[in-house]
N, C-alpha and C positions, 0 to 999 in steps of 0.2 A: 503473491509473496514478494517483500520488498528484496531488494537484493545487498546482501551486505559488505559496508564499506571496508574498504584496506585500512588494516589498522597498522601503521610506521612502525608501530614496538613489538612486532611479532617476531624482531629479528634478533630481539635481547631474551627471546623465551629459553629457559635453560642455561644461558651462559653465566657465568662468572660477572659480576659488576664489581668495576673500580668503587672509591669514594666519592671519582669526580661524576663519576654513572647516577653514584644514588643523590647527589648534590644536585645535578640537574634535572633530576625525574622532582627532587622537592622544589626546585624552583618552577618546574613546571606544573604541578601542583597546585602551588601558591598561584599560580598568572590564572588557573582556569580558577580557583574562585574569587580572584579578584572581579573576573571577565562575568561570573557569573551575579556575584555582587552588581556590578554596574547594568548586566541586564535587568534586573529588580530595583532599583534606582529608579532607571528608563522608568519600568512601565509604572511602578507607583507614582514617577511625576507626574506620565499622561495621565493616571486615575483622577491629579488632583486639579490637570486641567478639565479633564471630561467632566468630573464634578462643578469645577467651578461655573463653566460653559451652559451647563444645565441648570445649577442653582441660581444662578444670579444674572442669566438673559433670558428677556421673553420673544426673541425673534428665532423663527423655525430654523433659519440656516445656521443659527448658533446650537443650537441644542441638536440636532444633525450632527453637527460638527462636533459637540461635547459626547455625543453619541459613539461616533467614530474613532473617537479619541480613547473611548473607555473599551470596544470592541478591540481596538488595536494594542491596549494594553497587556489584555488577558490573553489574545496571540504569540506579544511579544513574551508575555512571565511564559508562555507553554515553549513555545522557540528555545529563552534562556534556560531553560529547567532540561529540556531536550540536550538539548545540547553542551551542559555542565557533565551531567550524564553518560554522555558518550565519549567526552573526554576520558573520564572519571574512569570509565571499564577499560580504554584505550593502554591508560595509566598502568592499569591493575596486570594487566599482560605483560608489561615490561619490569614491574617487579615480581612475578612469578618466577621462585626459583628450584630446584630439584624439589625441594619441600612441596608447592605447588602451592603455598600462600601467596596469594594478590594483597596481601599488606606489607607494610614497609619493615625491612629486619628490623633495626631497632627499636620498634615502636614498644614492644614486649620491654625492651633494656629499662628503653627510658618511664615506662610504667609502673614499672617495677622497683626505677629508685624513686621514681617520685611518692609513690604508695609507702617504701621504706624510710624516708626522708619526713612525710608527714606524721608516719604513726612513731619514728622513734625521737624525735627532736621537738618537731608541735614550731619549729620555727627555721626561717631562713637559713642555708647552710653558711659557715661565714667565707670570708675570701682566704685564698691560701695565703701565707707569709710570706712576705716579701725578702 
């Protein structure tokens, strides 16, 4: 049985978050799927060097090499994928609040006016008056 890692936000479980609490948990958020994006990036590029390596040289240590390239991709998307993941649950514990939802409070808010926004206008809200 693996042994499980220390997760930093076990220590906002239950309490009270500021604005600038939830402001940083969305920045942090945003940085892990950026990070996780760029993992997926990574390995599709190697895909398209492994392909390319294999499709287009007839020497063994190329196609080896485009081999290794395509093996190390599919590593890498399991790595990235892992590990968006375990951000992601990390995350969820630091917005746990009495409630005992690991989603963000306003997410409800903002669904709700955008759901009401769409069905009662059909278009852009305008800007307030200046």
């Amino acid at each position: 049985m693996r042994a499980v890692a220390h997760n930093p936000y076990t220590r906002f479980r239950g309490s009270r978050l500021s604005l600038n609490d939830y402001l940083a948990i969305d920045r942090t958020v945003l940085a892990n799927e950026r990070t996780g994006l760029a993992f997926a990036r990574t390995a599709l590029a190697m895909v398209v060097i492994g392909g390319s390596c294999i499709k287009f040289f007839d020497a063994a240590l190329i196609q080896a090499l485009g081999a290794a390239f395509l093996v190390g991709a599919v590593a890498l998307s399991v790595y990235g994928w892992r590990r968006y993941r375990r951000t992601q649950r990390f995350l969820a514990v630091a917005l746990e609040e009495r409630t005992g939802a690991p989603e963000h409070p306003l997410k409800e808010a903002v669904t709700a006016a955008e759901h009401a926004g769409a069905t009662t206008t059909g278009s852009p809200p305008s800007p307030p008056p200046a």
